[in-house]
DOPA-620187 format. One record per residue (C-alpha): x, y, z; residue number from 1. Coordinates in steps of 0.2 Angstrom, whole numbers. Layout:
<rs>
<r><X>X</X><Y>Y</Y><Z>Z</Z><doza>NUM</doza></r>
...
</rs>
This chain:
<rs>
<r><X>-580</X><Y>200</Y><Z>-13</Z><doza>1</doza></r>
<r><X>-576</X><Y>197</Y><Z>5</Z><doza>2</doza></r>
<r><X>-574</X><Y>180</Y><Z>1</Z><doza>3</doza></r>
<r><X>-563</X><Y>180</Y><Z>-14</Z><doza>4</doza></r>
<r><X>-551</X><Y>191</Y><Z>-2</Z><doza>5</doza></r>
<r><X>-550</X><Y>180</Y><Z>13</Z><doza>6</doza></r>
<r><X>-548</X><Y>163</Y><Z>-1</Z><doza>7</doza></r>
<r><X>-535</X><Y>174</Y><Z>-6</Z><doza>8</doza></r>
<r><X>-526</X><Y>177</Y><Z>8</Z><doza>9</doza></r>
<r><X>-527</X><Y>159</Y><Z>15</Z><doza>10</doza></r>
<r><X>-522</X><Y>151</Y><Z>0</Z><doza>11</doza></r>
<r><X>-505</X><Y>163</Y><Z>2</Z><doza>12</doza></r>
<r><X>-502</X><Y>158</Y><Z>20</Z><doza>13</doza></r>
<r><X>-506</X><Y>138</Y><Z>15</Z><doza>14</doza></r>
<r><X>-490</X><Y>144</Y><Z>0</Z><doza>15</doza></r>
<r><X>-480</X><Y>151</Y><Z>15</Z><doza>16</doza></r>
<r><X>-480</X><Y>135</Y><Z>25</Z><doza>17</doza></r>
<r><X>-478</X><Y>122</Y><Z>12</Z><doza>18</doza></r>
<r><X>-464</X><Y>133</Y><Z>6</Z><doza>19</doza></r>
<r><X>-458</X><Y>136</Y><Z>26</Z><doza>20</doza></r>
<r><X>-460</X><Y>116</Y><Z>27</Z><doza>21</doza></r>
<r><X>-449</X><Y>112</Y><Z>13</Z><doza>22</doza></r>
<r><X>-435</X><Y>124</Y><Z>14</Z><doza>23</doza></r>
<r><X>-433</X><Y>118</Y><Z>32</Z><doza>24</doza></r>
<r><X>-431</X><Y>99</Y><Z>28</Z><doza>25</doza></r>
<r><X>-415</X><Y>101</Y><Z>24</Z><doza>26</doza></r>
<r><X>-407</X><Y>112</Y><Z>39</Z><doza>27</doza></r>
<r><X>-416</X><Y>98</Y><Z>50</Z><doza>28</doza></r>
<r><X>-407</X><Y>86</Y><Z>42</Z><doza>29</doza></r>
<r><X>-390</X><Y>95</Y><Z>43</Z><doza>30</doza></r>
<r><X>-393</X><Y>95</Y><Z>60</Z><doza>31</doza></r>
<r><X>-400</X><Y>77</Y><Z>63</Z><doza>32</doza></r>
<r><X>-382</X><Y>71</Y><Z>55</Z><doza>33</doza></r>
<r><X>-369</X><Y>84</Y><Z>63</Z><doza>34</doza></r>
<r><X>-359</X><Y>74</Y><Z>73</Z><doza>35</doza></r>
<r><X>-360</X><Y>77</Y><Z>93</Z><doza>36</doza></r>
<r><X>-345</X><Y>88</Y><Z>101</Z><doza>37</doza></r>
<r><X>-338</X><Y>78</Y><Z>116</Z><doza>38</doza></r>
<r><X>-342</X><Y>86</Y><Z>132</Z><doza>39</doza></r>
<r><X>-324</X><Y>92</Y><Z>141</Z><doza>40</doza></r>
<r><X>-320</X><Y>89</Y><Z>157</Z><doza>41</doza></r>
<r><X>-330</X><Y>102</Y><Z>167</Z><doza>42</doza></r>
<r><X>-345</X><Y>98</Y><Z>156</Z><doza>43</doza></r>
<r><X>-346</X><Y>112</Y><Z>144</Z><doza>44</doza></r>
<r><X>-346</X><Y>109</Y><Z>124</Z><doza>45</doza></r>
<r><X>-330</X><Y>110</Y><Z>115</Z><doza>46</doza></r>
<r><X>-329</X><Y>124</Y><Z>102</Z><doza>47</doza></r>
<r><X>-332</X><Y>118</Y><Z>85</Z><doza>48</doza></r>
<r><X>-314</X><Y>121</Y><Z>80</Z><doza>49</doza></r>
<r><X>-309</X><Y>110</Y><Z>95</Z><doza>50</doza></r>
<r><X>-319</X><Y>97</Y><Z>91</Z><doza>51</doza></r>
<r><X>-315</X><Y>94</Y><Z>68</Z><doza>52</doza></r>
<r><X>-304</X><Y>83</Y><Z>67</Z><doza>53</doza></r>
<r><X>-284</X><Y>88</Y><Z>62</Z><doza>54</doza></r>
<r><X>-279</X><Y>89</Y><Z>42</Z><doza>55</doza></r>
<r><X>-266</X><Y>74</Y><Z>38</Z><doza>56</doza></r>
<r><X>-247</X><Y>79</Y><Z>42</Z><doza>57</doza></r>
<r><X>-238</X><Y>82</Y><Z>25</Z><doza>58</doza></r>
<r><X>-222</X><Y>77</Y><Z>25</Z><doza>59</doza></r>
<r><X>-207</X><Y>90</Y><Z>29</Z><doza>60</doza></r>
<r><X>-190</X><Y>93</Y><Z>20</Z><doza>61</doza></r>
<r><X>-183</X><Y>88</Y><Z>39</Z><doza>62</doza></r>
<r><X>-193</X><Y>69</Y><Z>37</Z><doza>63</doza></r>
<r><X>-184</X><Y>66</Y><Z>19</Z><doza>64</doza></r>
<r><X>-168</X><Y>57</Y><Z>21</Z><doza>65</doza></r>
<r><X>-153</X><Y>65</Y><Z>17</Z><doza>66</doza></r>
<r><X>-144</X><Y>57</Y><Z>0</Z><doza>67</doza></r>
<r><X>-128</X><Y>57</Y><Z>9</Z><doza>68</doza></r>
<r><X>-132</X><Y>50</Y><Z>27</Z><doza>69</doza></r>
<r><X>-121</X><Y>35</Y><Z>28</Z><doza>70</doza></r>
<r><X>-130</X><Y>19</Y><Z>35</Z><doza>71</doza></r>
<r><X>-117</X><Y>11</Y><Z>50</Z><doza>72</doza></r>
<r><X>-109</X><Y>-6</Y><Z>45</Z><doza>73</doza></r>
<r><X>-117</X><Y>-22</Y><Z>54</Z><doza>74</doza></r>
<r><X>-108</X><Y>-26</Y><Z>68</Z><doza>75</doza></r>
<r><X>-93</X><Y>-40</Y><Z>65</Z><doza>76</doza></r>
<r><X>-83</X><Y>-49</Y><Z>77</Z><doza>77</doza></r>
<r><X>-67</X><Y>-41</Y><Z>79</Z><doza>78</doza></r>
<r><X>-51</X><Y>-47</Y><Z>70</Z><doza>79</doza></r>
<r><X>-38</X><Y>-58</Y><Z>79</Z><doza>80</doza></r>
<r><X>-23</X><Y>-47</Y><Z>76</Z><doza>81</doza></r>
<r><X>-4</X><Y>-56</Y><Z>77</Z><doza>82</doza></r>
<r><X>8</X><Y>-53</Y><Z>90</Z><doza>83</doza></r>
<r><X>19</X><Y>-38</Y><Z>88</Z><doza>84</doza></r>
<r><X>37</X><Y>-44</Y><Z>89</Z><doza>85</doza></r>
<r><X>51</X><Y>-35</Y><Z>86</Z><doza>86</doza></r>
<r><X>63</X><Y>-48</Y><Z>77</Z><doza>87</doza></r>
<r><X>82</X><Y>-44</Y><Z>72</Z><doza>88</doza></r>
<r><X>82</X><Y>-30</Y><Z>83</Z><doza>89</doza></r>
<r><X>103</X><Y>-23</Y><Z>84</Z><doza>90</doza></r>
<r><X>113</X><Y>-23</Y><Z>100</Z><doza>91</doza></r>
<r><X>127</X><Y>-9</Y><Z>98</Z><doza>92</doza></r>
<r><X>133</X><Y>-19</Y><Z>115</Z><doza>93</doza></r>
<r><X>135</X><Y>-37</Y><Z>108</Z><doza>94</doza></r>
<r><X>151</X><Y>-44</Y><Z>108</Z><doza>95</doza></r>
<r><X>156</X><Y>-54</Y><Z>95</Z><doza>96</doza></r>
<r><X>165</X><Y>-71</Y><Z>98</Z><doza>97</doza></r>
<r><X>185</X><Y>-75</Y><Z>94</Z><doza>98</doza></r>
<r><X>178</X><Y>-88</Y><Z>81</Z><doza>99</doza></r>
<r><X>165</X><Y>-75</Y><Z>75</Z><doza>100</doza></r>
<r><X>180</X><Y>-62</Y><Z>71</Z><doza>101</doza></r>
<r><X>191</X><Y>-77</Y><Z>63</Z><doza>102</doza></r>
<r><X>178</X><Y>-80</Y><Z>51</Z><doza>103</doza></r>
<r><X>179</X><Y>-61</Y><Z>44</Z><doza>104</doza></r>
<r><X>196</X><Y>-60</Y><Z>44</Z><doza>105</doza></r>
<r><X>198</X><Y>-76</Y><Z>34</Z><doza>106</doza></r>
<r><X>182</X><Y>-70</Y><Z>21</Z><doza>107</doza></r>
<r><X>193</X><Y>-54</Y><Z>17</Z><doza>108</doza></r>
<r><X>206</X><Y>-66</Y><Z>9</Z><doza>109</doza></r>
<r><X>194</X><Y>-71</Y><Z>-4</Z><doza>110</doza></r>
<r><X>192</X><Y>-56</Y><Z>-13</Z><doza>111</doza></r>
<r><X>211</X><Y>-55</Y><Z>-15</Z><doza>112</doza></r>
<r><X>213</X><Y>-72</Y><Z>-21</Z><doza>113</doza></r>
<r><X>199</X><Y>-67</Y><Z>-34</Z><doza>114</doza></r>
<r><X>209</X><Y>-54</Y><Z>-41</Z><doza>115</doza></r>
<r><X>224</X><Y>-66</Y><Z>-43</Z><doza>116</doza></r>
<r><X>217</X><Y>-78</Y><Z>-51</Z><doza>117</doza></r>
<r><X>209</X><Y>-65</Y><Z>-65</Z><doza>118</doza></r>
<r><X>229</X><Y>-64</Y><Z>-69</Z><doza>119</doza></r>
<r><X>230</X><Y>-81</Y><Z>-71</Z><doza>120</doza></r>
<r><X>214</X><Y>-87</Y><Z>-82</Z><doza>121</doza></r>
<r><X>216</X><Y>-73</Y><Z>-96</Z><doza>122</doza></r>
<r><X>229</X><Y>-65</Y><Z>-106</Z><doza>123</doza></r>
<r><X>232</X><Y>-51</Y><Z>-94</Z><doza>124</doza></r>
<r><X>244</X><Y>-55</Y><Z>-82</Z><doza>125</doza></r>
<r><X>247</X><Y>-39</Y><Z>-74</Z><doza>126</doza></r>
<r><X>239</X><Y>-36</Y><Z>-56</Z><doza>127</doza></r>
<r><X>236</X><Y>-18</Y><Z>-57</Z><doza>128</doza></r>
<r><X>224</X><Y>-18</Y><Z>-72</Z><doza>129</doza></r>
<r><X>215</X><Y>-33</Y><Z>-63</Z><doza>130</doza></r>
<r><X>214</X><Y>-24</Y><Z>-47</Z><doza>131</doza></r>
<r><X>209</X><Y>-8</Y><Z>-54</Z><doza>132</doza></r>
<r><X>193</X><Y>-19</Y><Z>-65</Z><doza>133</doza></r>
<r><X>189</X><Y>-25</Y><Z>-48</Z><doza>134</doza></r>
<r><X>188</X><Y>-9</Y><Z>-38</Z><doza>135</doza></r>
<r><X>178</X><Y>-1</Y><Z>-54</Z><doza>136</doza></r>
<r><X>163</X><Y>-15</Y><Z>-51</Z><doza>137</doza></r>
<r><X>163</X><Y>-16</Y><Z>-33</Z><doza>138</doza></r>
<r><X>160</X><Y>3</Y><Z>-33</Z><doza>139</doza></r>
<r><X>147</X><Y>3</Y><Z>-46</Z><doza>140</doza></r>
<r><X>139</X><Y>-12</Y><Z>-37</Z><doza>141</doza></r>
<r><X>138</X><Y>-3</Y><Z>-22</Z><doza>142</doza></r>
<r><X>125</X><Y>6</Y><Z>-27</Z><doza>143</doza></r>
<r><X>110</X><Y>-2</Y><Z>-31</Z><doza>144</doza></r>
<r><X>117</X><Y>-18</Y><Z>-22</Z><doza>145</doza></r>
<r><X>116</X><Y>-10</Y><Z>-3</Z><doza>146</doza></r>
<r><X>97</X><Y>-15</Y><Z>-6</Z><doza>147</doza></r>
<r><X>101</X><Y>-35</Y><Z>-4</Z><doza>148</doza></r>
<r><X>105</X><Y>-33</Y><Z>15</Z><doza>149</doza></r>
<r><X>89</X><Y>-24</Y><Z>18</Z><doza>150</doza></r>
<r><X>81</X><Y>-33</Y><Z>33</Z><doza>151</doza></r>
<r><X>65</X><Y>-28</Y><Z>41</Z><doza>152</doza></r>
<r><X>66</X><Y>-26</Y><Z>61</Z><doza>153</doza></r>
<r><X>45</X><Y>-27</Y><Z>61</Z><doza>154</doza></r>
<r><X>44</X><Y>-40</Y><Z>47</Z><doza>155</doza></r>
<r><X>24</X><Y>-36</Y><Z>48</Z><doza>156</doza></r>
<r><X>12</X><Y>-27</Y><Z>35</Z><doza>157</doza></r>
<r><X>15</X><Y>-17</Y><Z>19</Z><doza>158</doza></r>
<r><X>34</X><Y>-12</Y><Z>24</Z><doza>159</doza></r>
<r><X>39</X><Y>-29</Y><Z>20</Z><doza>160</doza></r>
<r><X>31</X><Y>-29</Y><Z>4</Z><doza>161</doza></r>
<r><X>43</X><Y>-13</Y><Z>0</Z><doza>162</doza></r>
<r><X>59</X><Y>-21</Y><Z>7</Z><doza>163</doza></r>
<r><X>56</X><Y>-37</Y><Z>-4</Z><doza>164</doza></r>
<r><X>51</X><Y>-26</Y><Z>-19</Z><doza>165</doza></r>
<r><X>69</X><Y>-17</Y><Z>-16</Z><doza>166</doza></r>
<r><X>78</X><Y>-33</Y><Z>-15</Z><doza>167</doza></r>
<r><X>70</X><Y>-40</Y><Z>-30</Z><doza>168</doza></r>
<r><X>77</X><Y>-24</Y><Z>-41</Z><doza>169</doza></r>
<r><X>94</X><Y>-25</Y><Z>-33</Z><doza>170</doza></r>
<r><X>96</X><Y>-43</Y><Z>-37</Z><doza>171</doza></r>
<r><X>90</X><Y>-42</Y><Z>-56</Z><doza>172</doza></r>
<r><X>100</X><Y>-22</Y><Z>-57</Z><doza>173</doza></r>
<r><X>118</X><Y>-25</Y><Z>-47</Z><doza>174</doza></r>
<r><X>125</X><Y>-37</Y><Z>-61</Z><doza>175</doza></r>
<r><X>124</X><Y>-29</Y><Z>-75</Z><doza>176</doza></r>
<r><X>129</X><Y>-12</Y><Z>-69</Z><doza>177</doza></r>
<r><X>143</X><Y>-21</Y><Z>-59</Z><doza>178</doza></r>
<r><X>149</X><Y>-29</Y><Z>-77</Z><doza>179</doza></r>
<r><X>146</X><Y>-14</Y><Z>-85</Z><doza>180</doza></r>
<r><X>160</X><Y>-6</Y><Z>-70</Z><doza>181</doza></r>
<r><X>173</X><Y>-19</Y><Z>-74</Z><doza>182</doza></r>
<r><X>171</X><Y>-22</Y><Z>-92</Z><doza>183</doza></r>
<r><X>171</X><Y>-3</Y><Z>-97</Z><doza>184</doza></r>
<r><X>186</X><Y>0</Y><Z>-87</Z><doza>185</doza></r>
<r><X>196</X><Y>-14</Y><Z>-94</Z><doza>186</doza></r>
<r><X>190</X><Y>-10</Y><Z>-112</Z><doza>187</doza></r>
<r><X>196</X><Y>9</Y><Z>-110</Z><doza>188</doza></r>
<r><X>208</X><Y>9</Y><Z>-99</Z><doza>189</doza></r>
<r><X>220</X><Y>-9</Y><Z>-101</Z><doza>190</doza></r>
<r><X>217</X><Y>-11</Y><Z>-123</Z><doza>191</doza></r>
<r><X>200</X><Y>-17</Y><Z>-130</Z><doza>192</doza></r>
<r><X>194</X><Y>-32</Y><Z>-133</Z><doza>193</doza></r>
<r><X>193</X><Y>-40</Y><Z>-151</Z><doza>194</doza></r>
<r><X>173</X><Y>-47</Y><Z>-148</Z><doza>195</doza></r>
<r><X>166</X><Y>-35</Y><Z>-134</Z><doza>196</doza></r>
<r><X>149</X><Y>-42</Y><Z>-132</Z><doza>197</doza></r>
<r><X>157</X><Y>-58</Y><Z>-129</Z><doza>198</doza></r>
<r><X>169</X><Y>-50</Y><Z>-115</Z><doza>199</doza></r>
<r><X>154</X><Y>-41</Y><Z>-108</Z><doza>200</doza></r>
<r><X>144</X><Y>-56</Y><Z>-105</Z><doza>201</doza></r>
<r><X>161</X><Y>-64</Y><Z>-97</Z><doza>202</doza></r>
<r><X>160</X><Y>-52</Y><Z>-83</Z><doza>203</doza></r>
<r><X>141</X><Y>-51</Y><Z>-81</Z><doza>204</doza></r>
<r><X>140</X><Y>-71</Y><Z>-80</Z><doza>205</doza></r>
<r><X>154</X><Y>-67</Y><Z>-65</Z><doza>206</doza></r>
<r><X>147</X><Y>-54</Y><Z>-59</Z><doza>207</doza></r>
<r><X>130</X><Y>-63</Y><Z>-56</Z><doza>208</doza></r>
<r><X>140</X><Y>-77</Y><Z>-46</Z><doza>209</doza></r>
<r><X>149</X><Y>-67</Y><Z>-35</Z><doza>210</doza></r>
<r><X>135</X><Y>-59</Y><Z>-31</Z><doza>211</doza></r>
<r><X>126</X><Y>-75</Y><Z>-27</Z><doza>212</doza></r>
<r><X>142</X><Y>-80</Y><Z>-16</Z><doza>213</doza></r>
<r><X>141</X><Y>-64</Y><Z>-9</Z><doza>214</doza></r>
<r><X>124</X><Y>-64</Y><Z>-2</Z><doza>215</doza></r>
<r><X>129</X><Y>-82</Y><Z>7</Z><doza>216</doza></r>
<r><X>145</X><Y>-75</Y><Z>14</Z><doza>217</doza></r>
<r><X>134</X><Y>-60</Y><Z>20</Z><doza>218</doza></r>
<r><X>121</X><Y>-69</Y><Z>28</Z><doza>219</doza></r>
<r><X>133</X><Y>-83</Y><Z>37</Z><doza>220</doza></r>
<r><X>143</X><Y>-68</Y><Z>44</Z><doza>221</doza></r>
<r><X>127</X><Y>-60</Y><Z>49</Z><doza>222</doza></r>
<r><X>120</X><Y>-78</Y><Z>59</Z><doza>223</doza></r>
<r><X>137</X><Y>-79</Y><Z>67</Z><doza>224</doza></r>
<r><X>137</X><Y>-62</Y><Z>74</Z><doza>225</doza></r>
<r><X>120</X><Y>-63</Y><Z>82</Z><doza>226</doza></r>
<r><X>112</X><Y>-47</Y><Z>87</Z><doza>227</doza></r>
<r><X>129</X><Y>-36</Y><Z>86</Z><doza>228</doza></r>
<r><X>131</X><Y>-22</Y><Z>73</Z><doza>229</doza></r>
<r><X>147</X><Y>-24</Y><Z>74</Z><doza>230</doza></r>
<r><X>158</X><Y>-27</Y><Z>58</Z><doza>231</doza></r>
<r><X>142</X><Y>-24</Y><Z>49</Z><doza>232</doza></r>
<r><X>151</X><Y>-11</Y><Z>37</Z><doza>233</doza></r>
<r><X>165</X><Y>-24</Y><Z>33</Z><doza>234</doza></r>
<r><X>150</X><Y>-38</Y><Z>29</Z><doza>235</doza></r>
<r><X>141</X><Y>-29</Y><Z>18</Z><doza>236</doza></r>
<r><X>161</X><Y>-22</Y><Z>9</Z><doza>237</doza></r>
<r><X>166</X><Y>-41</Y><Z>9</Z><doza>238</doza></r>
<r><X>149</X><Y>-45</Y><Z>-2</Z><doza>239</doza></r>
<r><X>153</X><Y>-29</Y><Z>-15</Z><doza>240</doza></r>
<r><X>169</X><Y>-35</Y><Z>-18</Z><doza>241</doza></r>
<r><X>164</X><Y>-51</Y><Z>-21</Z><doza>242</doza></r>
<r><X>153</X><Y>-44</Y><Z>-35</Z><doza>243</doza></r>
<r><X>166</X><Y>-33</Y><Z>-42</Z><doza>244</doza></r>
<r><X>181</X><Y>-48</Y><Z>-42</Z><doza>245</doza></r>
<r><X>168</X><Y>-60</Y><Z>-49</Z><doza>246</doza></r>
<r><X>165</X><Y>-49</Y><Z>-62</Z><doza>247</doza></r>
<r><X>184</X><Y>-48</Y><Z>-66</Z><doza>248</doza></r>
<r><X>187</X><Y>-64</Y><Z>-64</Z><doza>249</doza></r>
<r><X>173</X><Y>-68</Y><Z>-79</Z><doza>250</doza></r>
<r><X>178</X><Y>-54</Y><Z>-91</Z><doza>251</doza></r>
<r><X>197</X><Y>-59</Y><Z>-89</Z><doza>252</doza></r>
<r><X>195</X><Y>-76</Y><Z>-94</Z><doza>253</doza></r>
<r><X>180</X><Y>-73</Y><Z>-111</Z><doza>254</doza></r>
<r><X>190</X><Y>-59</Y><Z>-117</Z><doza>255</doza></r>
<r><X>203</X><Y>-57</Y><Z>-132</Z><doza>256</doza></r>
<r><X>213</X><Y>-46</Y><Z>-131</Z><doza>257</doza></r>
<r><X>219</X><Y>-36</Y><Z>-149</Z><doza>258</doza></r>
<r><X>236</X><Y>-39</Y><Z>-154</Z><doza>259</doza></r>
<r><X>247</X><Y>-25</Y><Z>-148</Z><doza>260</doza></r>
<r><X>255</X><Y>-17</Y><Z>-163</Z><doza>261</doza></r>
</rs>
């Protein structure tokens, strides 16, 4: 009995040990493969929390680009801009030369002998009806037509492109509006015509070439007088009138009149 009660007891311890053994295998392990903490510098072992290594930086709303950031342009070599010159620029204090105020006294003749010769290439002789068809275009010419003497001091950049743009109208507008003037007073005023169209194109086809001549005489008086301002009021009414006779001068001489009863 003693026997079987000492086998017993040994064969539990024997269980306890291989049990013991095997259990312990794999702490040993653990421990064989943990990875040694570096020493700091005075020697002692970092703490464990020191020594695992940091979780990978996820990336922040601020480390996103923005969708709106504007990239800067690559850098270009500058432009070679133009000269700035002021060109045309009026001289209030500019003389103008005895030759100079010859030539716009002797331009103002012209209009008047237009008006006389209206008298005498149609059949309306009188000089007041002539006159008065004159006066009506060069009025209604002066309006859109004060944009053909339009000259840019700083002939440079998108203000040029407006002055031309204002030319261009005026040149294709002033005729027929100047026509329009002398042919409608002549019509209501001084008897109607038998074939109106036909008188109307009369005064338009005048009333383009005394623009045309007018527009000359403008710009020959203006490279006479330089620089001066001067007379520039009598330039620009020696060129209206122009219009406004040519236009007479045309719509007297394609007209018929209707037979006064």
């Amino acid at each position: 009995m003693k026997r079987r009660g000492k086998g017993r007891a040994w064969d539990r311890g024997v269980r306890a040990l291989l049990m013991g053994s095997l259990l312990g295998a794999p702490v040993a392990l653990a421990v064989e493969q943990a990875p040694e903490v570096p020493p700091t510098q005075d020697g002692a072992r970092a703490p464990e929390s020191l020594a695992e290594p940091p979780p990978p930086l996820e990336p922040t709303a601020s480390d996103v680009p923005f969708m709106d950031t504007v990239t800067p342009p690559p850098a270009v070599p500058p432009r070679v801009l133009r000269p700035f010159i002021p060109h045309g620029e009026p001289d209030t204090n500019a003389k103008l030369s005895g030759g100079t105020i010859a030539a716009h006294a002797g331009l103002t003749l012209v209009p008047l002998a237009s008006v006389w010769t209206a008298t005498r290439v149609g059949g309306d002789t009188r000089l007041g009806a002539t006159a008065a068809e004159a006066a009506a275009g060069t009025l209604l010419a002066s309006l859109p037509g004060r944009f053909l003497f339009v000259h840019p001091s700083y002939p440079q950049g998108r203000w040029l492109e407006l002055e031309v743009g204002a030319f261009g109208a005026a040149f294709v507008v002033t005729p027929p509006i100047a026509a329009l003037g002398t042919w409608g007073m002549g019509e209501v005023a001084f008897g109607a015509s038998e074939q109106r169209g036909h008188a109307y194109l009369g005064a338009l086809g005048g009333a383009t070439a005394g623009m045309l001549l007018g527009i000359a005489a403008h710009e020959g008086l203006k490279h006479l007088a330089g620089s001066s301002e001067r007379l520039a009021t009598l330039r620009s009414y020696l060129a209206f009138s122009l219009i406004g006779t040519g236009a007479t001068v045309g719509y007297q001489w394609s007209r018929t009149p209707t037979q006064r009863r």
